[in-house]
N, C-alpha and C positions, 0 to 999 in steps of 0.2 A: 256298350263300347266294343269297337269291333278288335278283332287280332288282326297285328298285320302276318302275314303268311310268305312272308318271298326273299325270310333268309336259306341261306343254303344246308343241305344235308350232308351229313356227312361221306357219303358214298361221293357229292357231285365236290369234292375237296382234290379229286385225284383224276387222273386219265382226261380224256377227251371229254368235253360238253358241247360238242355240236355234231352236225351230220352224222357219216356210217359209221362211223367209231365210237362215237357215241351210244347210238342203235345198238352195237356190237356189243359194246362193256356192257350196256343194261342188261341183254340178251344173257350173255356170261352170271351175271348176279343175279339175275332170277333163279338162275340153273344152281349157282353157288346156296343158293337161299334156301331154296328145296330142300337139298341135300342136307344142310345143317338142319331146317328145319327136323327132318326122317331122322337123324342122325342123333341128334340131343333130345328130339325126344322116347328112344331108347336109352338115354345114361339114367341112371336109377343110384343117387348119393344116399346110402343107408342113416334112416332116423326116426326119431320115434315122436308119433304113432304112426304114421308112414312114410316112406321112401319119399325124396324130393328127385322129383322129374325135371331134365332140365328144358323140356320141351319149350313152357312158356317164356324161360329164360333165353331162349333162341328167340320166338317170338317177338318178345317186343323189344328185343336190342333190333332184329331186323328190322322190324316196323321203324323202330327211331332211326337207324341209321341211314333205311333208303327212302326215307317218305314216303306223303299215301299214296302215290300213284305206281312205283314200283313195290312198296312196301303191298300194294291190293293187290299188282297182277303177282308175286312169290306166293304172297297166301289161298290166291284161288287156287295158281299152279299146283300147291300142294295139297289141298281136298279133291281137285280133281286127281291127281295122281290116290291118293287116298280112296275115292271113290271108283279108281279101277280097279282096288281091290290088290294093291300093295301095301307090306305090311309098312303103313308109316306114323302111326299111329303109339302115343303109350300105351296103350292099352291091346292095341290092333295083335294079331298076330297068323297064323296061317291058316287057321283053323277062322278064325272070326278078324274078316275083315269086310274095304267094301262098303258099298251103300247100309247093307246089312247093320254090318259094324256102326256106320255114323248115324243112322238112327235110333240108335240104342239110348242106354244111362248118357252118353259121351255127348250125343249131339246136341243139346244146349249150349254146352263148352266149344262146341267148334264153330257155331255161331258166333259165339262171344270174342274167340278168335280173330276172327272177320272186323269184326267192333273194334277192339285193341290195337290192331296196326294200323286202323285208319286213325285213330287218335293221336297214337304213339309219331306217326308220321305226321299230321298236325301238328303235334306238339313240338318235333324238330322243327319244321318248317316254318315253327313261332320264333323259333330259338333258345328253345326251352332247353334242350339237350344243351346246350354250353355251359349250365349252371346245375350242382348237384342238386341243392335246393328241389328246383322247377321240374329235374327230371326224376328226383323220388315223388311228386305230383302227380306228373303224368305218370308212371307206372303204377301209384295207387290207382288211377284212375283207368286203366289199362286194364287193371287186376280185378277192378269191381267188375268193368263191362265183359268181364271175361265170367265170372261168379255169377253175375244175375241173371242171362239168360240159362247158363249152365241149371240150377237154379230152380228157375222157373219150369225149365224142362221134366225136371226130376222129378217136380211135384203134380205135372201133369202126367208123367207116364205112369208111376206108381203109387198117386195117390198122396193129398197133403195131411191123410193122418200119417203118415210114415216117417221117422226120423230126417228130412231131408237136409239139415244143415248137419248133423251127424255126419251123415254120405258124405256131403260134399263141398263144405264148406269148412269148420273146424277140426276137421284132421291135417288140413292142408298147408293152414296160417303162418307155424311159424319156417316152414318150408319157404313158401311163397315172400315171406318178409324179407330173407334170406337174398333169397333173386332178387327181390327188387333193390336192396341196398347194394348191392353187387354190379346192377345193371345200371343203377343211379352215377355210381363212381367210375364205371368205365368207359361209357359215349363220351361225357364230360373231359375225361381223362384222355382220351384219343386225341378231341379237340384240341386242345392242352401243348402233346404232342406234335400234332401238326403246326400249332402258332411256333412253338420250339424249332421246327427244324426249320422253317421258314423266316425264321426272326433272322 
């Protein structure tokens, strides 16, 4: 059974939807997306057994809120900005960043990345994002495609006798649980909003 896909996102709720102004705002949101992207995933919320990154938390709220086709060119935008060797990266830093950097431990994860906003932007475009329900869904599923290549990575760089879900998997859960109940209630919530001041 197929999805229909041609409700609206939440970005195309506001401004212009057609010709140069259109072009313009998406132009601006790209730019805007990057930023947050580079920007949260520098924030570090102290917790135990590791720090919660809100990187992915930018992630796939962007991914839902600008669907997959804006939601893909922000996230190219920002590997390619990443891949000129700005620190934009959680992990990234002055010293190690760069192609360098994304082929490392990290680069399954920024595959998975890639995977995640295009779903996540599906899954708006389903209209999944208007119900909390549907969008802690898609964010499980966001968060797997973001894990398994991550992952799969691991265990090819270093070897799958190595503790790999150790690494990379179960120190991160209830972190990640966190963002996605967070992320569930806030697209949903916006939507909300908008019907509100429009009613």
């Amino acid at each position: 059974m197929a999805i229909a896909m041609n409700d609206k996102v939440l970005i195309e709720a506001f401004g212009s939807t057609e010709g140069r102004l259109r072009l313009a705002k998406q132009a601006v949101l790209v730019l805007v997306g990057i930023a947050a992207l580079a920007i949260f995933a520098k924030i570090k919320v102290p917790m135990y057994p590791v720090p919660i990154t809100m990187g992915t938390f930018a992630l796939l709220t962007i991914g839902a809120a600008y669907g997959p086709r804006l939601g893909m060119a922000t996230i190219i935008g920002y590997m390619l900005v990443g891949a000129l060797g700005f620190d934009v990266f959680a992990g990234s830093s002055a010293e190690a960043s760069g192609l360098t950097y994304m082929m490392g431990g990290t680069g399954g994860y920024l595959v998975g990345y890639i995977l995640a906003t295009l779903a996540l932007g599906m899954a708006a475009r389903a209209g999944w994002d208007r119900s909390v329900g549907k969008m802690a869904l898609a964010m499980l599923i966001g968060n797997a495609l973001i894990y398994i290549p991550g992952l799969i990575w691991l265990g090819q760089l270093y070897g799958w006798d190595q503790p790999i879900l150790a690494w990379g998997l179960t120190p991160f859960l209830i972190g990640d649980a966190l963002k996605l109940a967070l992320a569930a209630v806030l697209v949903p919530g916006l939507w909300k909003l908008i019907g509100n001041a429009r009613g």
